[in-house]
mmCIF file of the N, C-alpha and C atoms, coordinates in Angstrom:
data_MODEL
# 
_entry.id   MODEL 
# 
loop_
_atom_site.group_PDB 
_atom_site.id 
_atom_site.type_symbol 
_atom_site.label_atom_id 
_atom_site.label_alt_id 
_atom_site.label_comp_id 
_atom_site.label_asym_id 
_atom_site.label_entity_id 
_atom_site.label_seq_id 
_atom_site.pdbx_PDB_ins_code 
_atom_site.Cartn_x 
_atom_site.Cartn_y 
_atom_site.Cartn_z 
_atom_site.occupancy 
_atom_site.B_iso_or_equiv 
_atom_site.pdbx_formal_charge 
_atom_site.auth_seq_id 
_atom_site.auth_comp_id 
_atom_site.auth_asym_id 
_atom_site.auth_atom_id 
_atom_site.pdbx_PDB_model_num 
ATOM 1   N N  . UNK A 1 1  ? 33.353 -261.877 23.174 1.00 0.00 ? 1  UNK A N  1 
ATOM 2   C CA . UNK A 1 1  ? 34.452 -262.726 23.586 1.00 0.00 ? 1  UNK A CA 1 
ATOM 3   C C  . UNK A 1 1  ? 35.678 -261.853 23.889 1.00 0.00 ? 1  UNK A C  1 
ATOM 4   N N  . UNK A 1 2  ? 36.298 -262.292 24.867 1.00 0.00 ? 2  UNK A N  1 
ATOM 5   C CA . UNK A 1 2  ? 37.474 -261.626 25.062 1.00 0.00 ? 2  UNK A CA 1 
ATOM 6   C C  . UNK A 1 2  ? 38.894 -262.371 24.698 1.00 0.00 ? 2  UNK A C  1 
ATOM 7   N N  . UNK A 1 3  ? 39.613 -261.691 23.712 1.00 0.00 ? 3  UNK A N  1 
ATOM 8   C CA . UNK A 1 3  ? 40.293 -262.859 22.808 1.00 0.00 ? 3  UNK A CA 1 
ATOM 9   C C  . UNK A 1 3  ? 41.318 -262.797 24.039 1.00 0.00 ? 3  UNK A C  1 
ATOM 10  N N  . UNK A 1 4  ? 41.998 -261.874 24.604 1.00 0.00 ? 4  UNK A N  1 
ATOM 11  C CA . UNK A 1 4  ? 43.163 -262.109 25.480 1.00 0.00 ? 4  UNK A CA 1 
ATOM 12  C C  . UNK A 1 4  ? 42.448 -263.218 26.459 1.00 0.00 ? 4  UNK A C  1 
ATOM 13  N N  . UNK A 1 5  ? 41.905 -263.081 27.059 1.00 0.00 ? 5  UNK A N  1 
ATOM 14  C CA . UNK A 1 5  ? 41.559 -264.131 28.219 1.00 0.00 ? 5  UNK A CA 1 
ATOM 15  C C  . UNK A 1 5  ? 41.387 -265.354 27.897 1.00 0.00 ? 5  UNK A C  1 
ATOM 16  N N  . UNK A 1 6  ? 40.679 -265.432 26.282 1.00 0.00 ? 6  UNK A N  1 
ATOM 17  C CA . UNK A 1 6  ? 40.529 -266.721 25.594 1.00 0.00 ? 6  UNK A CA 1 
ATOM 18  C C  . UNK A 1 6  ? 41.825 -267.396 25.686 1.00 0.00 ? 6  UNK A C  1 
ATOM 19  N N  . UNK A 1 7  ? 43.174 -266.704 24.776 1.00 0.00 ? 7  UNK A N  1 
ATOM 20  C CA . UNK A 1 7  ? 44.476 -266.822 24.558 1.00 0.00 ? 7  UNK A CA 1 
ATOM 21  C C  . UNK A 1 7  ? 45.183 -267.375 25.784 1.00 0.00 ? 7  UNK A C  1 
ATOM 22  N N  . UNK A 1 8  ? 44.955 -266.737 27.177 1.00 0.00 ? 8  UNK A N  1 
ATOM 23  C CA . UNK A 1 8  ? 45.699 -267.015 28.515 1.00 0.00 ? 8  UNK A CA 1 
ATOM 24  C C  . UNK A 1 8  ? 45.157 -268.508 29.029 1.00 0.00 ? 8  UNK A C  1 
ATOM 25  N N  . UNK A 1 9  ? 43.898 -268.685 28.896 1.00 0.00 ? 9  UNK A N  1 
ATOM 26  C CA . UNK A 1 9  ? 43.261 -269.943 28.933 1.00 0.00 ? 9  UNK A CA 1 
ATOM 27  C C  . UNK A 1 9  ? 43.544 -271.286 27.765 1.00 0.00 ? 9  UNK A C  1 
ATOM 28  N N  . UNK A 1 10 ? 43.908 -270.623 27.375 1.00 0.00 ? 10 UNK A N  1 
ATOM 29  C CA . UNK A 1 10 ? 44.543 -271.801 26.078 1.00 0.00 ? 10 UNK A CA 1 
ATOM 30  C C  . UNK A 1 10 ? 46.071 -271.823 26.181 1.00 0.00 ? 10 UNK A C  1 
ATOM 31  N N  . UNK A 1 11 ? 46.460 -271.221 26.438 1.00 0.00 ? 11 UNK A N  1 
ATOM 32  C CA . UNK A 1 11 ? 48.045 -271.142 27.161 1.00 0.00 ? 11 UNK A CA 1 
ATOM 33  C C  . UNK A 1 11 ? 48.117 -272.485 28.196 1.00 0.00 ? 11 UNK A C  1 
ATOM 34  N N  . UNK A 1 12 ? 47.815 -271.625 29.202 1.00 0.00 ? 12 UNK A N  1 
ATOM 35  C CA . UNK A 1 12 ? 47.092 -272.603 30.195 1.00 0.00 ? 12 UNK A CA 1 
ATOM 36  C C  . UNK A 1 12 ? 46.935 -274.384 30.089 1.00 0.00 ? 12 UNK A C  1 
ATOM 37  N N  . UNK A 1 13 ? 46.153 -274.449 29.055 1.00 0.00 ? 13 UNK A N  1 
ATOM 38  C CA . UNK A 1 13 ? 45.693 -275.628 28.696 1.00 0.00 ? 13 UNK A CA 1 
ATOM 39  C C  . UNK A 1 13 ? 46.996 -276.597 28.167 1.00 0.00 ? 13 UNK A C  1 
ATOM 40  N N  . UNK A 1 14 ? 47.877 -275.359 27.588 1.00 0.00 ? 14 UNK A N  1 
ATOM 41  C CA . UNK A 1 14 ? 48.882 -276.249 26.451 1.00 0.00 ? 14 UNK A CA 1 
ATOM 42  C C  . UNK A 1 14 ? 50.304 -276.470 27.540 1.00 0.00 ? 14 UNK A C  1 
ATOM 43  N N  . UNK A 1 15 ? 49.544 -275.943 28.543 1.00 0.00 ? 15 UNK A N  1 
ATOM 44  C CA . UNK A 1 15 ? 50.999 -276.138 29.786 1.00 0.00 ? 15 UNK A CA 1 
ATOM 45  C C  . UNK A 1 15 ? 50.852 -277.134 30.582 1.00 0.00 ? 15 UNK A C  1 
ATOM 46  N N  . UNK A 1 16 ? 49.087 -277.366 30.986 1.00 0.00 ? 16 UNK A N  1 
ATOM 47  C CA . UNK A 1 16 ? 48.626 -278.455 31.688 1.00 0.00 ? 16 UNK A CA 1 
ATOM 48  C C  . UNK A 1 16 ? 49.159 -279.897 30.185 1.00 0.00 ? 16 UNK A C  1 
ATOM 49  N N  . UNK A 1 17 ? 48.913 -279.595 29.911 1.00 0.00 ? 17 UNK A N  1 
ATOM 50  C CA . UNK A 1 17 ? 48.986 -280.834 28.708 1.00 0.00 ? 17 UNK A CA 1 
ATOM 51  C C  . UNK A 1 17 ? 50.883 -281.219 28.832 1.00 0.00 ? 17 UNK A C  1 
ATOM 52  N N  . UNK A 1 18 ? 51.591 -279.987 28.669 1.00 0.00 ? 18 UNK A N  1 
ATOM 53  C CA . UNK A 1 18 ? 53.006 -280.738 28.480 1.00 0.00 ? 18 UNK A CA 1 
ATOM 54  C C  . UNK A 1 18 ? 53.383 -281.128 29.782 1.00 0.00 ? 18 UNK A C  1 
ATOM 55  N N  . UNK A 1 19 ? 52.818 -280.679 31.233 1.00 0.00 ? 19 UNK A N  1 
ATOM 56  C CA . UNK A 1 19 ? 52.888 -281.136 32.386 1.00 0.00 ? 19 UNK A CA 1 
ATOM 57  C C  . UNK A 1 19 ? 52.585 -282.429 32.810 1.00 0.00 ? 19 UNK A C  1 
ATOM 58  N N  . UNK A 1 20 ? 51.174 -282.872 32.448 1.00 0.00 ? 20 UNK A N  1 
ATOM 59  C CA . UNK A 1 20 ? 50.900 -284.025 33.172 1.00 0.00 ? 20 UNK A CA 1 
ATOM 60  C C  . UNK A 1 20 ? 50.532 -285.198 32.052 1.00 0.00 ? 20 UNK A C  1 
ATOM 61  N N  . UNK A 1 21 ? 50.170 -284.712 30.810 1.00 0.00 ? 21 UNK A N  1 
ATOM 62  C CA . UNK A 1 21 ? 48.863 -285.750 30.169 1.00 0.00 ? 21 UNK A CA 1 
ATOM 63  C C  . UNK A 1 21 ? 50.337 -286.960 30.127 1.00 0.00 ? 21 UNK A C  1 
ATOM 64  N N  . UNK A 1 22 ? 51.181 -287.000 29.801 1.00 0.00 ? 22 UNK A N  1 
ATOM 65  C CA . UNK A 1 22 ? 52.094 -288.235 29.719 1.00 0.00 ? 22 UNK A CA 1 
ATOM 66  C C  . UNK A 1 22 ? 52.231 -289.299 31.028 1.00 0.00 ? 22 UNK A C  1 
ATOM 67  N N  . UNK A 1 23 ? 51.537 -288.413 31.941 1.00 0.00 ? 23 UNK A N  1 
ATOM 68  C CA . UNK A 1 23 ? 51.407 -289.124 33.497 1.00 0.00 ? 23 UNK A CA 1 
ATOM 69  C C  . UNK A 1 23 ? 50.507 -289.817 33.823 1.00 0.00 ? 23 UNK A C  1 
ATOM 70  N N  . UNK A 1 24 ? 48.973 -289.323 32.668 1.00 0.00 ? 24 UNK A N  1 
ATOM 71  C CA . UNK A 1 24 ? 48.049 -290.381 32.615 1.00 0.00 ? 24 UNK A CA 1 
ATOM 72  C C  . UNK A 1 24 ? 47.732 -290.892 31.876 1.00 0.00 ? 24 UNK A C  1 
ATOM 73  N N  . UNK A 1 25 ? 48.347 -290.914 30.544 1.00 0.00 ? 25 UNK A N  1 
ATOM 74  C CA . UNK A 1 25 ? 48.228 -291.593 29.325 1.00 0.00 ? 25 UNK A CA 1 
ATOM 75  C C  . UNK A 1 25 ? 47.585 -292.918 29.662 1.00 0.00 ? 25 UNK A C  1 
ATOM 76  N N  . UNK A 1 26 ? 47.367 -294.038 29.015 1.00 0.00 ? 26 UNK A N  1 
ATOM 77  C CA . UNK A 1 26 ? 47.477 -295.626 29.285 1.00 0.00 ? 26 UNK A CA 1 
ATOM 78  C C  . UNK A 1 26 ? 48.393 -296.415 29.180 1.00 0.00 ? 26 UNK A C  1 
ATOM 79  N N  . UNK A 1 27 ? 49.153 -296.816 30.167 1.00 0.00 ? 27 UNK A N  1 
ATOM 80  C CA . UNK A 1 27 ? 50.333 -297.430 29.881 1.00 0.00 ? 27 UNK A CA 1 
ATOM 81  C C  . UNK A 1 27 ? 50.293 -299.122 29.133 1.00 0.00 ? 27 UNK A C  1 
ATOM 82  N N  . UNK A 1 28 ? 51.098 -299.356 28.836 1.00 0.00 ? 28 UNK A N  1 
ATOM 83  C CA . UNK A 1 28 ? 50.720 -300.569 28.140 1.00 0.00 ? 28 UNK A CA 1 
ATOM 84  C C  . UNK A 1 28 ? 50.198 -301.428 29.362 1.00 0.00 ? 28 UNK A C  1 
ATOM 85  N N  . UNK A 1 29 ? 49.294 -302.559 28.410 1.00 0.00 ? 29 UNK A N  1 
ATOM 86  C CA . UNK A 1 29 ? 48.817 -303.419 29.148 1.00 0.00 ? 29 UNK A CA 1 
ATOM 87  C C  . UNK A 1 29 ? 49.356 -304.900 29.239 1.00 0.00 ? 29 UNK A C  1 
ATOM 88  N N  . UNK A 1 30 ? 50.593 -304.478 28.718 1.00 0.00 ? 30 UNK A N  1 
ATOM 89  C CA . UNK A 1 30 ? 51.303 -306.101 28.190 1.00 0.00 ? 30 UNK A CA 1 
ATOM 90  C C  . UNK A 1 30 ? 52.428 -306.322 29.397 1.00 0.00 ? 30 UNK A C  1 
ATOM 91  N N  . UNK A 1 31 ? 52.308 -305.690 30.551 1.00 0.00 ? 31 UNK A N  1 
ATOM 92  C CA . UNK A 1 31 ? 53.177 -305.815 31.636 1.00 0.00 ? 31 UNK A CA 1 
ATOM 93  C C  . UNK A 1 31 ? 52.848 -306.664 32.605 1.00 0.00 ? 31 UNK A C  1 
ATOM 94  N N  . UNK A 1 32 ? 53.397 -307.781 32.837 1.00 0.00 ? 32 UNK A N  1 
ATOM 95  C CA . UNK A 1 32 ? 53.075 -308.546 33.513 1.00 0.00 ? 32 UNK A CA 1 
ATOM 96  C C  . UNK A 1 32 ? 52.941 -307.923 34.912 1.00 0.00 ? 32 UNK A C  1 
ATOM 97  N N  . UNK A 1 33 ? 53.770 -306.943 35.444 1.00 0.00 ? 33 UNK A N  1 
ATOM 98  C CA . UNK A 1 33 ? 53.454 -306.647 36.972 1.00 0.00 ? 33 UNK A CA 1 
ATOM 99  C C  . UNK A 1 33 ? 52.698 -306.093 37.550 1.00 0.00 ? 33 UNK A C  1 
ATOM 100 N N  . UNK A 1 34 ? 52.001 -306.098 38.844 1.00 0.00 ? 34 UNK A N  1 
ATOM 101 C CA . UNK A 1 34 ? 51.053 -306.153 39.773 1.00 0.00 ? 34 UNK A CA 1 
ATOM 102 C C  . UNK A 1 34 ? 51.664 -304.761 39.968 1.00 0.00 ? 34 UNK A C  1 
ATOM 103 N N  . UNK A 1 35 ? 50.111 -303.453 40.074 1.00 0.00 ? 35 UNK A N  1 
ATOM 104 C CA . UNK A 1 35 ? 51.314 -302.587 40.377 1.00 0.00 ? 35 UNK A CA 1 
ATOM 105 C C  . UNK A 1 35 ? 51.086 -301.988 42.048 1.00 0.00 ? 35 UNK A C  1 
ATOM 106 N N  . UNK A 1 36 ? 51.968 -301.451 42.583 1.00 0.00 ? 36 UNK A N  1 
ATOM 107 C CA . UNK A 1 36 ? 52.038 -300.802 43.800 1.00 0.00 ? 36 UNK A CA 1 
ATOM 108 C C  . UNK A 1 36 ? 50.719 -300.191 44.284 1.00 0.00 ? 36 UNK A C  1 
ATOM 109 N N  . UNK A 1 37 ? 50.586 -300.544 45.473 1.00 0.00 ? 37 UNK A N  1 
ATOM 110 C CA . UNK A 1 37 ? 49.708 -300.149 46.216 1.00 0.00 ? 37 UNK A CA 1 
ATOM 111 C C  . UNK A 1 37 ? 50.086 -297.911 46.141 1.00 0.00 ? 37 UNK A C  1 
ATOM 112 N N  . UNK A 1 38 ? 50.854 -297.659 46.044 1.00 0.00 ? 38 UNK A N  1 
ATOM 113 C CA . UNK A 1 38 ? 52.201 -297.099 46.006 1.00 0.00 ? 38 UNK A CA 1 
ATOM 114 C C  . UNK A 1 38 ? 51.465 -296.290 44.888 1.00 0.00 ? 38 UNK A C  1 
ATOM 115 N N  . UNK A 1 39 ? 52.181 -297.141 43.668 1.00 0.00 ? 39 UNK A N  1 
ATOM 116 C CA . UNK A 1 39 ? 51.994 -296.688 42.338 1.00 0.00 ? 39 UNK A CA 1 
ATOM 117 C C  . UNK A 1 39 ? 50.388 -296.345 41.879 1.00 0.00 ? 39 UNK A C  1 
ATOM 118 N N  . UNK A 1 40 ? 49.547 -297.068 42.646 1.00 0.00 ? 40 UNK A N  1 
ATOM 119 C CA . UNK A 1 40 ? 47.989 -296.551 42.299 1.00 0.00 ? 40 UNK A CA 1 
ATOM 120 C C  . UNK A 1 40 ? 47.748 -295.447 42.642 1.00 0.00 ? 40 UNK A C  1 
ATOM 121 N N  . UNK A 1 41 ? 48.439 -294.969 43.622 1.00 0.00 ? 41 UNK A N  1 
ATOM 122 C CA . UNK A 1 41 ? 47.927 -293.719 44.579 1.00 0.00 ? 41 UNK A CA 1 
ATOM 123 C C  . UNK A 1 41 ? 48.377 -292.393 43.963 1.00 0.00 ? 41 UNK A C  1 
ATOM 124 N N  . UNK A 1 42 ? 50.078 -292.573 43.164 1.00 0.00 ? 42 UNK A N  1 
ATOM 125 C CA . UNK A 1 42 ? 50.610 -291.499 42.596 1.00 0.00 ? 42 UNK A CA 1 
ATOM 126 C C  . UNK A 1 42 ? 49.631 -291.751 41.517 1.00 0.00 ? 42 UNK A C  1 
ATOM 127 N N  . UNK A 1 43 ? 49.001 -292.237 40.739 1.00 0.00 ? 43 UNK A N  1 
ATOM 128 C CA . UNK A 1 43 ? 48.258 -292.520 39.578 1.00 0.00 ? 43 UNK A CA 1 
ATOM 129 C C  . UNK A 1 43 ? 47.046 -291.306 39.595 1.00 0.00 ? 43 UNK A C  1 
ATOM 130 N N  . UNK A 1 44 ? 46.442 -291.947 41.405 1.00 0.00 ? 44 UNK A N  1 
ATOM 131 C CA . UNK A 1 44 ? 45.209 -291.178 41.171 1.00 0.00 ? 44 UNK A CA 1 
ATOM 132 C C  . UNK A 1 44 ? 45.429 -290.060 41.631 1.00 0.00 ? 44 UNK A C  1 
ATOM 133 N N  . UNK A 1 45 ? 46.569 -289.352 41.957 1.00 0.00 ? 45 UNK A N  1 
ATOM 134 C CA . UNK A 1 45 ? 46.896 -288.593 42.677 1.00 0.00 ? 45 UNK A CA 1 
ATOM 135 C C  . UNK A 1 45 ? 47.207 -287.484 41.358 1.00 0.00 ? 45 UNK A C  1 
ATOM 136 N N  . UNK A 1 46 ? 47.555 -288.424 40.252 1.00 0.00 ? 46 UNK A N  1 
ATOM 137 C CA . UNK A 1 46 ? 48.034 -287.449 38.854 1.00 0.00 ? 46 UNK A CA 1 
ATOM 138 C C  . UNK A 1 46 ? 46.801 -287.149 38.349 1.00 0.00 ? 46 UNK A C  1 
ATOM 139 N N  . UNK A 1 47 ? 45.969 -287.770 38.155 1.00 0.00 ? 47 UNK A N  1 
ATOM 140 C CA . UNK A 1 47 ? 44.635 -287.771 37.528 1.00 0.00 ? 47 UNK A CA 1 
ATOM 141 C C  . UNK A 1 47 ? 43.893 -286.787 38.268 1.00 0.00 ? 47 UNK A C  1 
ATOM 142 N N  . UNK A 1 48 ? 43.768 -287.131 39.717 1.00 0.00 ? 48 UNK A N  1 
ATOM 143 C CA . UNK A 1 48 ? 42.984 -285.575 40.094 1.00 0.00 ? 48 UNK A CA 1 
ATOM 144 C C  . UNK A 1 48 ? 43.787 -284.599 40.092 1.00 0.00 ? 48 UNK A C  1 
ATOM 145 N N  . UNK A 1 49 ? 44.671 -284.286 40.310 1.00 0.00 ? 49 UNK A N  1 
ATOM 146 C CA . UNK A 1 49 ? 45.275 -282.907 39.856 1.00 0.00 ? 49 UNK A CA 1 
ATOM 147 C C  . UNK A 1 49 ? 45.062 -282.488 38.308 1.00 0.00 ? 49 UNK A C  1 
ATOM 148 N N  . UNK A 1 50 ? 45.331 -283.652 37.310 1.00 0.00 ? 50 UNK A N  1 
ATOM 149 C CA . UNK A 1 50 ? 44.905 -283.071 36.116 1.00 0.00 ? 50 UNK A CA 1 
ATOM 150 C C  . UNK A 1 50 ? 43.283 -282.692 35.962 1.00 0.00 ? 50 UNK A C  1 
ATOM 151 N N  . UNK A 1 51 ? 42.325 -283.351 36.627 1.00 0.00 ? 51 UNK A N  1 
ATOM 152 C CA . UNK A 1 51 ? 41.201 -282.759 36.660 1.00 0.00 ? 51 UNK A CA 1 
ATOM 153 C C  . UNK A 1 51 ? 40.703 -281.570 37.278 1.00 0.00 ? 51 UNK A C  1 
ATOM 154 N N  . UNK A 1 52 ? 41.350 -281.222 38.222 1.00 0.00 ? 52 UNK A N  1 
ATOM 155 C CA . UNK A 1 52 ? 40.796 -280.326 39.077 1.00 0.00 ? 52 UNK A CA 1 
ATOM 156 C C  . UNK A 1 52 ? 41.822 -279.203 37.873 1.00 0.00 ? 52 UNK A C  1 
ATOM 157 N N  . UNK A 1 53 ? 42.590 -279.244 37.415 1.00 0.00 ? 53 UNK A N  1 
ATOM 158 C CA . UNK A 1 53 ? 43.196 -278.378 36.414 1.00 0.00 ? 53 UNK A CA 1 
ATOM 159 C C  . UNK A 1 53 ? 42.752 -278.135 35.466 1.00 0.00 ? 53 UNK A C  1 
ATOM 160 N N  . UNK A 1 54 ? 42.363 -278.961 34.939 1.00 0.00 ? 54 UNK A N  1 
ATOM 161 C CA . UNK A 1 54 ? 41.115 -279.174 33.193 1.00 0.00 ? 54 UNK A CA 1 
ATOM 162 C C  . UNK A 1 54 ? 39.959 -277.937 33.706 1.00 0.00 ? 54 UNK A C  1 
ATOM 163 N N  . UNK A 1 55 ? 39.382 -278.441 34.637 1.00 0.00 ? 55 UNK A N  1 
ATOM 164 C CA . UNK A 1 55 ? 37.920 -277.918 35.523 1.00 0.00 ? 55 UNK A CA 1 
ATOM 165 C C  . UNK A 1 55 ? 38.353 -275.987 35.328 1.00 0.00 ? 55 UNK A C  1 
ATOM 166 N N  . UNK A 1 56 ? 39.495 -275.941 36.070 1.00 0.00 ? 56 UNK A N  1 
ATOM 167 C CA . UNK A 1 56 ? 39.832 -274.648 36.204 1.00 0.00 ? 56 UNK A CA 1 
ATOM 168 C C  . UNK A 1 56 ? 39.989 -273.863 34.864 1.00 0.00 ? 56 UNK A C  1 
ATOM 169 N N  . UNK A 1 57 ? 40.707 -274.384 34.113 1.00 0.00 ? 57 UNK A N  1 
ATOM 170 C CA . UNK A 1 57 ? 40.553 -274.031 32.470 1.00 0.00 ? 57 UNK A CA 1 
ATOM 171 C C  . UNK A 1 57 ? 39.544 -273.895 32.193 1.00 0.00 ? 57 UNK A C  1 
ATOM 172 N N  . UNK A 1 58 ? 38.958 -275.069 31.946 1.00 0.00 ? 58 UNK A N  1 
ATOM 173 C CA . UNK A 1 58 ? 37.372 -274.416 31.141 1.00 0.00 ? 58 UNK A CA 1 
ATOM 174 C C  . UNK A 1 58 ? 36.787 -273.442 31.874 1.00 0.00 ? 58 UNK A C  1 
ATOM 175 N N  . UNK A 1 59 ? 36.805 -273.301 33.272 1.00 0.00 ? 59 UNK A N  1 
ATOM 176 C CA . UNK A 1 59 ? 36.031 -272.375 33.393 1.00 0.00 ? 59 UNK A CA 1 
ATOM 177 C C  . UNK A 1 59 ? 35.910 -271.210 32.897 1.00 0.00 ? 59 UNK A C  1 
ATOM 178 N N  . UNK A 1 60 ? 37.763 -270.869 32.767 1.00 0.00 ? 60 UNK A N  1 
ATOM 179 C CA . UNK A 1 60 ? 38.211 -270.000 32.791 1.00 0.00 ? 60 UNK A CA 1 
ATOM 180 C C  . UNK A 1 60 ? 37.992 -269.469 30.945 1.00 0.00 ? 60 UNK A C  1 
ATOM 181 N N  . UNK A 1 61 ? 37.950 -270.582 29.830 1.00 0.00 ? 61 UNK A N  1 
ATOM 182 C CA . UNK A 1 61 ? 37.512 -270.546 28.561 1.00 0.00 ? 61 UNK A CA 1 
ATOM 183 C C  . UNK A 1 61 ? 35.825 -269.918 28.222 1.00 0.00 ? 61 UNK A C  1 
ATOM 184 N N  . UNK A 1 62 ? 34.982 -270.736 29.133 1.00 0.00 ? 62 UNK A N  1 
ATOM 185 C CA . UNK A 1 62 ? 33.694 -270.176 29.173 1.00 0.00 ? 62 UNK A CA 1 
ATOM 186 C C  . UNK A 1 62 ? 33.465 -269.323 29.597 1.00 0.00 ? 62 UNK A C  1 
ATOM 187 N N  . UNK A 1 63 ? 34.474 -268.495 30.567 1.00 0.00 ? 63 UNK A N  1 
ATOM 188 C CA . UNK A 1 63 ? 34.266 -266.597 30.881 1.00 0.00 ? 63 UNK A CA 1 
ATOM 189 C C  . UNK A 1 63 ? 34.641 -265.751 29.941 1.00 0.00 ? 63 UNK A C  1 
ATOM 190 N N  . UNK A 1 64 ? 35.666 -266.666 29.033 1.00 0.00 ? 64 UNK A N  1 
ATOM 191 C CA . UNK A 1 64 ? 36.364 -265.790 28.067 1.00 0.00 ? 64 UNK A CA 1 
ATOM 192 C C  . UNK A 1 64 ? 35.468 -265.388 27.149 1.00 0.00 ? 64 UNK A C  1 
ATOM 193 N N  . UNK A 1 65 ? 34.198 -266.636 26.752 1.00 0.00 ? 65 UNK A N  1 
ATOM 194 C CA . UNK A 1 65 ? 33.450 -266.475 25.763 1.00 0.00 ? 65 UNK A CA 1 
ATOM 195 C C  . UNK A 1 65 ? 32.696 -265.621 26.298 1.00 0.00 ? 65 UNK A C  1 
ATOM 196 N N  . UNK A 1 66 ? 32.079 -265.656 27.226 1.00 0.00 ? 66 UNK A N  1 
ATOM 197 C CA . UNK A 1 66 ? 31.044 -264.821 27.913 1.00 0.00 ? 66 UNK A CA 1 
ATOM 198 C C  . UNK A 1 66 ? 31.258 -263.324 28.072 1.00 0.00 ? 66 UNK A C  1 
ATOM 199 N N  . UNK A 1 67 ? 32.566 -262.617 27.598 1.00 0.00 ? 67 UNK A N  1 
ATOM 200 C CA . UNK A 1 67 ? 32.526 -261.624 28.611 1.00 0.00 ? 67 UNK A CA 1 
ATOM 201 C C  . UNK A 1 67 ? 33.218 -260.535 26.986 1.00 0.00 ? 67 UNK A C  1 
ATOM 202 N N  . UNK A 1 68 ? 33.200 -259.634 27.692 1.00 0.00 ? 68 UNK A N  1 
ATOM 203 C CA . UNK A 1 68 ? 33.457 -258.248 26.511 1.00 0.00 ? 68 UNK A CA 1 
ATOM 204 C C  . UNK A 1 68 ? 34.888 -258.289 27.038 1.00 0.00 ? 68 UNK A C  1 
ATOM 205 N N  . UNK A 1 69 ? 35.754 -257.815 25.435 1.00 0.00 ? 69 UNK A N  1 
ATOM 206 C CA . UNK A 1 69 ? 37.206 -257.716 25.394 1.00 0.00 ? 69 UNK A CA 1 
ATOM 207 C C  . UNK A 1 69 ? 37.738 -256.719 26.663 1.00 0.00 ? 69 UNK A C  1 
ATOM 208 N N  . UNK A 1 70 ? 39.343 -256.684 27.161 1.00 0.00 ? 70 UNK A N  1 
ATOM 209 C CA . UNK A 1 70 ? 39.550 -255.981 27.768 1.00 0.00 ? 70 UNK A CA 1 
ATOM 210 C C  . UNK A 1 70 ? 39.776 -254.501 26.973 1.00 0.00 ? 70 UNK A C  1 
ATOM 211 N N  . UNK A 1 71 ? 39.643 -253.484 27.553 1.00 0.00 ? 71 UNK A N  1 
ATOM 212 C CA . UNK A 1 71 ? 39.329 -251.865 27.462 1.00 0.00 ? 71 UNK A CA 1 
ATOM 213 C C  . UNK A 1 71 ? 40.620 -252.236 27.117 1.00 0.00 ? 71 UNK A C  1 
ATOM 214 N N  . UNK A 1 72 ? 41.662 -251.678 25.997 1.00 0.00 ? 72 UNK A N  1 
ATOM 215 C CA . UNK A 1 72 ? 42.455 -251.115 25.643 1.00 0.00 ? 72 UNK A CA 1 
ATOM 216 C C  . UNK A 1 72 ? 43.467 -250.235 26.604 1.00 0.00 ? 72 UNK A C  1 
ATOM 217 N N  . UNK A 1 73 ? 44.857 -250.483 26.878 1.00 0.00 ? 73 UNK A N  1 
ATOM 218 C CA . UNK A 1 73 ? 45.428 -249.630 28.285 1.00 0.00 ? 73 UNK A CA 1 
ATOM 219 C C  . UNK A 1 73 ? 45.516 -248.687 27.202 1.00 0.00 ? 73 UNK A C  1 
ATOM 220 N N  . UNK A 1 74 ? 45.731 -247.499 28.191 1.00 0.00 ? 74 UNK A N  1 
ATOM 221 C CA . UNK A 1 74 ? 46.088 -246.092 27.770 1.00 0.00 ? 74 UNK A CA 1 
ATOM 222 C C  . UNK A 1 74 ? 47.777 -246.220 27.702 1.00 0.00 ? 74 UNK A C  1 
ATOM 223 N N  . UNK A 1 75 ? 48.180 -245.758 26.378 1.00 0.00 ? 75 UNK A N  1 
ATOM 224 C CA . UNK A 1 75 ? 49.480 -245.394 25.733 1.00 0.00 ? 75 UNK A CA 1 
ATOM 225 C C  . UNK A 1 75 ? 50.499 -244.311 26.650 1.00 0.00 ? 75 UNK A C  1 
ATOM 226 N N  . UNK A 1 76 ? 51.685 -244.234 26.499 1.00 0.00 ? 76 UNK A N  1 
ATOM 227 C CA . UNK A 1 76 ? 52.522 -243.460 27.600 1.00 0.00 ? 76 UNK A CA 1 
ATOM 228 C C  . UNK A 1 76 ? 52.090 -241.434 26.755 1.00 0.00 ? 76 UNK A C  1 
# 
């Protein structure tokens, strides 16, 4: 496992999360209004961006596991 890459991918994750997840939460269901033709579209429009973002993370988590640490840089 490569813990830095693990670490950058979990970074990652905790940035996608303070970015969008409040955008697709479930909003209450006790609202009487009909919503925008409008408002569906920014909806699904939040949701696939958060997916196609999730997607990119993990991938990027399951290389981390997969792969040998980075080589150590050379010191000045």
């Amino acid at each position: 496992m490569d813990p830095q890459r693990f670490k950058d991918a979990y970074d990652k994750l905790q940035y996608l999360d303070d970015r969008l997840t409040h955008k697709i939460r479930r909003r209450d269901r006790g609202s009487l209004r009909t919503p925008t033709l409008e408002g569906v579209d920014d909806s699904l429009k939040d949701v696939g961006d958060y997916i196609v973002e999730l997607k990119e993370i993990l991938n990027e988590l399951f290389h981390s596991l997969g792969s040998k640490p980075a080589a150590p840089k050379p010191g000045p």
